[in-house]
Phi, psi and omega in degrees: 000326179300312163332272141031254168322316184272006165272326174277359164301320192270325158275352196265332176270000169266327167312292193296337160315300167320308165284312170280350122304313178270341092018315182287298181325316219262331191271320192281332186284322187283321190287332205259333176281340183281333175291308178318285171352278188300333170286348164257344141308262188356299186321303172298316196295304187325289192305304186307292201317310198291304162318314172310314187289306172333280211296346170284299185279001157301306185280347166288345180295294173323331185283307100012289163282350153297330192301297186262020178265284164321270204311306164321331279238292196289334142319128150248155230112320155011148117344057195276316180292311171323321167292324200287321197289285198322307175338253172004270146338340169252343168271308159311322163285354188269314201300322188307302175286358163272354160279314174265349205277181168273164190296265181015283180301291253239319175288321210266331164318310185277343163280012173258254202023278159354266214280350160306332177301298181294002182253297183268044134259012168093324200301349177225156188260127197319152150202134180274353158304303174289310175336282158358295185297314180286345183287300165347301206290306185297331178277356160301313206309301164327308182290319168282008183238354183241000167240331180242320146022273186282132178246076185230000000 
């Protein structure tokens, strides 16, 4: 009987051997998929973050070229179609940040819109205070979502 027993002992510690391999296998495949995961997360954070600042400093560039278009503005003679153009060019850059940008950011974009609008359909007039004020606001906004905003 002593036989016996030791070939089942001896199978039962190669089952349990087997089994607690494969228990291992199975824990090193979920964690190495979960470490992926999380390293293609990063990754993503990583990319938006990059894409977000391009997309800021596209529309503040845009912004930039709006600027002496706009000033000019209040001359006469002015330029109309060329305010359109820039116009134009601040809205292709804006589209980018309604798509990625942060509220912050995405609100303080659309009040240059706003008011790039109302200056050329006349209802509102240049003042380089409010420029001022709107260049400000957006580049906080932009500064606080791309240094403290993001947690990567």
């Amino acid at each position: 009987m002593s036989l016996l027993s030791s070939i089942l002992l001896t199978a039962l510690g190669g089952i349990l051997t087997a089994f607690g391999g494969y228990i291992g296998v199975r824990y090193q495949a979920k964690e190495a998929a979960r470490a992926r995961r999380e390293t293609q997360q990063r990754e993503d954070l990583f990319r938006l973050h990059a894409e977000r600042r391009e997309a800021y400093v596209a529309f503040y560039q845009a912004v930039g070229g709006c600027r002496r278009a706009f000033a000019l503005m209040a001359q006469p003679g002015w330029d109309r179609p060329s305010a359109r153009e820039v116009r134009s060019n601040l809205w292709a850059s804006w589209i980018v940040l309604r798509l990625i940008g942060k509220e912050g950011v995405l609100e303080a974009a659309s009040n240059f819109l706003s008011y790039v609008d109302g200056m050329l359909d006349g209802s509102i007039s240049f003042s380089n205070e409010d420029w001022r004020d709107l260049v400000n606001g957006y580049v906080e906004n932009a500064r606080d979502d791309l240094l403290m905003g993001n947690t990567i």
